[in-house]
C-alpha positions as CSV (number, residue, x, y, z in Angstrom):
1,X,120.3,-72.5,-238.4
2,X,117.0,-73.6,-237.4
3,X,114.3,-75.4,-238.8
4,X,110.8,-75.3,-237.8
5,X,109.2,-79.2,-239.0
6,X,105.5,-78.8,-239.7
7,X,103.6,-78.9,-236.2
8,X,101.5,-82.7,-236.1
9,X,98.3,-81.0,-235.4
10,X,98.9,-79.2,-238.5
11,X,100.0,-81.6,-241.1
12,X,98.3,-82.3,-244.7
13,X,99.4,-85.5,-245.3
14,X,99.6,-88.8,-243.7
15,X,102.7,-89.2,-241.5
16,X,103.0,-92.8,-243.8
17,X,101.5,-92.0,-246.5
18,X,102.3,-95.7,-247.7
19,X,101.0,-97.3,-244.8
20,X,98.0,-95.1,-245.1
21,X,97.2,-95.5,-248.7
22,X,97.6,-100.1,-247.3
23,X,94.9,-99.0,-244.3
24,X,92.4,-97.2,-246.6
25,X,92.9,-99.7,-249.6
26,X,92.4,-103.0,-247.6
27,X,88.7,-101.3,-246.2
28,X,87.8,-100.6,-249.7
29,X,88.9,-104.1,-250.8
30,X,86.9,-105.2,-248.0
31,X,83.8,-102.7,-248.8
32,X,83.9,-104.9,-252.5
33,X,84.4,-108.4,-250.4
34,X,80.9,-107.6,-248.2
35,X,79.1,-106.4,-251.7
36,X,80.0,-110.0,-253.2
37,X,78.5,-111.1,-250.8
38,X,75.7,-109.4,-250.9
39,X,75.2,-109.6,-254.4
40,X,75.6,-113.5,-254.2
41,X,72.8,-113.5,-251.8
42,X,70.6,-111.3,-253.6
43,X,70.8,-108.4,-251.6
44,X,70.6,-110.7,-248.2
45,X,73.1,-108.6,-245.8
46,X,70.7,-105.5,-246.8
47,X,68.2,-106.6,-243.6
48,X,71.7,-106.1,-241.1
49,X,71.9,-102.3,-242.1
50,X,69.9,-99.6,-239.8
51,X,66.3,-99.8,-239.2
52,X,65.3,-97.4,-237.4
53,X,64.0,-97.3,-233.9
54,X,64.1,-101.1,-234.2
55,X,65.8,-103.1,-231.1
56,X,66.3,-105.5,-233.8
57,X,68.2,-103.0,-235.9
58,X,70.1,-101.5,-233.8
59,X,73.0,-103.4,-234.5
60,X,73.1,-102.2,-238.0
61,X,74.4,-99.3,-236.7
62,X,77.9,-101.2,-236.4
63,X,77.7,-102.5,-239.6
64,X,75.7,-100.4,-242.3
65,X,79.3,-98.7,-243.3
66,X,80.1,-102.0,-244.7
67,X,76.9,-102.6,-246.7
68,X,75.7,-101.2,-249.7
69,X,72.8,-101.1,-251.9
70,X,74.1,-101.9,-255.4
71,X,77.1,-102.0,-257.2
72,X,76.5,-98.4,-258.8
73,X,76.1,-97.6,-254.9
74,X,79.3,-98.8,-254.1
75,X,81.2,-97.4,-257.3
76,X,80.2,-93.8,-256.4
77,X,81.6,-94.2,-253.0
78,X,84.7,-95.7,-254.3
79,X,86.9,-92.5,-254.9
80,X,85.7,-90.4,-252.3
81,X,86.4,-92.7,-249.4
82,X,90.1,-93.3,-250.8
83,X,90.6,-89.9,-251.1
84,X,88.9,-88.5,-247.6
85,X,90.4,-91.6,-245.4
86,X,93.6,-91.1,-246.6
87,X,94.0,-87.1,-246.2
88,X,91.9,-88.0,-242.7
89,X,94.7,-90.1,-241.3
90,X,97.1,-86.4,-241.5
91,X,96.6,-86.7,-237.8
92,X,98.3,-90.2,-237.6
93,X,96.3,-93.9,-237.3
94,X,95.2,-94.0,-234.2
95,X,93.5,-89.8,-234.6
96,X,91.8,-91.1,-237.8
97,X,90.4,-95.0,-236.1
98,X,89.2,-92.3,-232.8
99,X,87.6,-89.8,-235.4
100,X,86.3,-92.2,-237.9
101,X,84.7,-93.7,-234.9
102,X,83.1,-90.9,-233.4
103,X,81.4,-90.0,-237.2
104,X,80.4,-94.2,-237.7
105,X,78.6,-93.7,-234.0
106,X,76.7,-90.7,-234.1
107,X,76.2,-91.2,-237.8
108,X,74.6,-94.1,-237.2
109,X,72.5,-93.2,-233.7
110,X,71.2,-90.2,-235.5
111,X,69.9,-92.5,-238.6
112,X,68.5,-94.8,-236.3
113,X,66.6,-92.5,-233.9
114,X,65.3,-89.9,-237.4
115,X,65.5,-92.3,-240.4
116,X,61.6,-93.3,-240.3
117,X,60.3,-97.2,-239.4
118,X,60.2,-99.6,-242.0
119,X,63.0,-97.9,-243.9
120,X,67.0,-99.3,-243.9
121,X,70.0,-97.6,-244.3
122,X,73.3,-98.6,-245.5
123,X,76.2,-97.4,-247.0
124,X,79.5,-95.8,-246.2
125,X,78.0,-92.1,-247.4
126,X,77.9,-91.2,-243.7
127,X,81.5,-91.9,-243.2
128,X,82.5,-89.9,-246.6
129,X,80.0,-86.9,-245.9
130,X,81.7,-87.1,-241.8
131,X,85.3,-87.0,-243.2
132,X,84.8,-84.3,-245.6
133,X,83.2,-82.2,-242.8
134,X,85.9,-82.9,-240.2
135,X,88.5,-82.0,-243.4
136,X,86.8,-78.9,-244.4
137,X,86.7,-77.3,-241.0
138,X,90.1,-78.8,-239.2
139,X,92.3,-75.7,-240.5
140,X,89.9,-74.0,-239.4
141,X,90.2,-74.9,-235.4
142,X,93.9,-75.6,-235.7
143,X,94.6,-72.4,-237.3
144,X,96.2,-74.4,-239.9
145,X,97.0,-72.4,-243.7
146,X,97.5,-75.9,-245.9
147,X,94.6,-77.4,-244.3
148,X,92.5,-74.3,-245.0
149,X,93.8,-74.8,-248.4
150,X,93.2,-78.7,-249.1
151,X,89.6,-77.7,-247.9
152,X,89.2,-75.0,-250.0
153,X,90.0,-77.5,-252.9
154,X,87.7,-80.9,-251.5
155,X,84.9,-78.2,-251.0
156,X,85.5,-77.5,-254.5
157,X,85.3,-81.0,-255.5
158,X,82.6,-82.4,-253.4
159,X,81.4,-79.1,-251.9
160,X,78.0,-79.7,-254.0
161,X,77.1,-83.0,-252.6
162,X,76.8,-81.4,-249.0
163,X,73.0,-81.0,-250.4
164,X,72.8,-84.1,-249.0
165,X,71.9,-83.3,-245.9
166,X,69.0,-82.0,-246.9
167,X,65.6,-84.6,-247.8
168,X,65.5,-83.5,-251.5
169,X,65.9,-87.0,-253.1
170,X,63.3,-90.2,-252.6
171,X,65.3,-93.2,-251.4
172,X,68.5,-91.5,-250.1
173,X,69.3,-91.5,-246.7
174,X,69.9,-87.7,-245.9
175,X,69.7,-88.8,-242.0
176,X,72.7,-90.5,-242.4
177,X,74.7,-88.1,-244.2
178,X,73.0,-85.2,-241.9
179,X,74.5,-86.8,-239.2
180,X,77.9,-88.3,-240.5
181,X,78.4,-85.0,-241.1
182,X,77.6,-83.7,-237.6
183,X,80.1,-86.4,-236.6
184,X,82.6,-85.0,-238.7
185,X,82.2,-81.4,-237.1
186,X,82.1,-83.4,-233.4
187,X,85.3,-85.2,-233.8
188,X,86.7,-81.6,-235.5
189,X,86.4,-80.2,-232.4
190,X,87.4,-82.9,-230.3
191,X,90.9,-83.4,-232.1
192,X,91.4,-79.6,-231.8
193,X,90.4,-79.6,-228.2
194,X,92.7,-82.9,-227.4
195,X,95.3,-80.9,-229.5
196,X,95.2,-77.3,-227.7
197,X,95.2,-79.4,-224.3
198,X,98.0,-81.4,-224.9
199,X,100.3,-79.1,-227.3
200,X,99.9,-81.2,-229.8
201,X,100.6,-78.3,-231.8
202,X,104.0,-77.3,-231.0
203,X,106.9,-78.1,-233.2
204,X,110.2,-78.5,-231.7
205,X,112.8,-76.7,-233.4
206,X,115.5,-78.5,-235.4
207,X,119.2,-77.1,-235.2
208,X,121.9,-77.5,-238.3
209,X,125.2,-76.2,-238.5
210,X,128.0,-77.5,-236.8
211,X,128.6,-74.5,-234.7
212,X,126.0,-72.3,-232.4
């Protein structure tokens, strides 16, 4: 008899789901360490987030992720990074660390070239509105039925906040979740690209039974 295993390209979960669930714990734990911080200083680390089209700022570009307004700010992020990360490493470690990558680059590049001077940007939002985009549409390129159907359910979930993109609310950074998200659809295609050249896709076939 033979047994088809679920193609890597195509996969739901985390090949480790315990070692992923350790990954994406220890950078929340260390999204609440920086906030401390923060809050100890009154808000001090704020200045190293993005400001745009500032030589000066530019480097907040590496670490805005990290950084967050508030506690409240921080809080509503909590869940959603957990949950995203975790169904975003499917692909294995080092797929999500090359994807997460791409979304933390251009998220941050497009904030800093459109977000307006005088203005700073921080929070992980990029990086939760780039991993829900790269989920939503990976089934999609990889042809992939239970990822069509875990999207299906995140776009039920956290389909709405997708709005986000959009400049409709005073003091949010829609530039970086505009493009977070565009780096979500960017590494998307990547991945299925990478996956298509390589056969990353193909299963090979398990036999049982003890005679052919």
């Amino acid at each position: 008899m033979v047994s088809s295993p679920r193609p890597p390209a195509k996969r739901v979960l985390p090949p480790n789901p315990r070692q992923a669930a350790v990954v994406v714990g220890a950078f929340v734990a260390l999204l609440y360490v920086v906030q401390l911080v923060n809050s100890l200083t009154g808000g001090g680390l704020v200045r190293h987030g993005i400001l745009p089209l500032s030589l000066a700022g530019l480097d907040g570009v590496l670490w805005a992720p990290l950084l967050h307004g508030s506690w409240p700010h921080l809080l509503g992020n909590t869940v959603p990074v957990l949950v995203l990360a975790f169904l975003a490493m499917s692909g294995g470690f080092g797929q999500f660390a090359a994807v997460t990558g791409v979304i933390w680059l251009v998220g941050g590049l497009g904030t800093w070239v459109t977000g307006g001077v005088g203005t700073a940007h921080v929070g992980a939002s990029g990086l939760i509105f780039g991993w829900l985009a790269f989920l939503l549409v990976r089934g999609i390129l990889n042809r992939a039925l239970g990822q069509v159907l875990v999207s299906l359910v995140l776009f039920f979930v956290w389909g709405g906040m997708l709005w986000g993109v959009l400049p409709t609310t005073p003091g949010i950074s829609w530039q970086g979740h505009l493009f977070g998200a565009l780096g979500g659809l960017l590494a998307a295609w990547l991945v299925a690209r990478a996956n298509s050249r390589n056969g990353a896709g193909a299963a090979r076939p398990r036999i049982h039974g003890g005679s052919p």
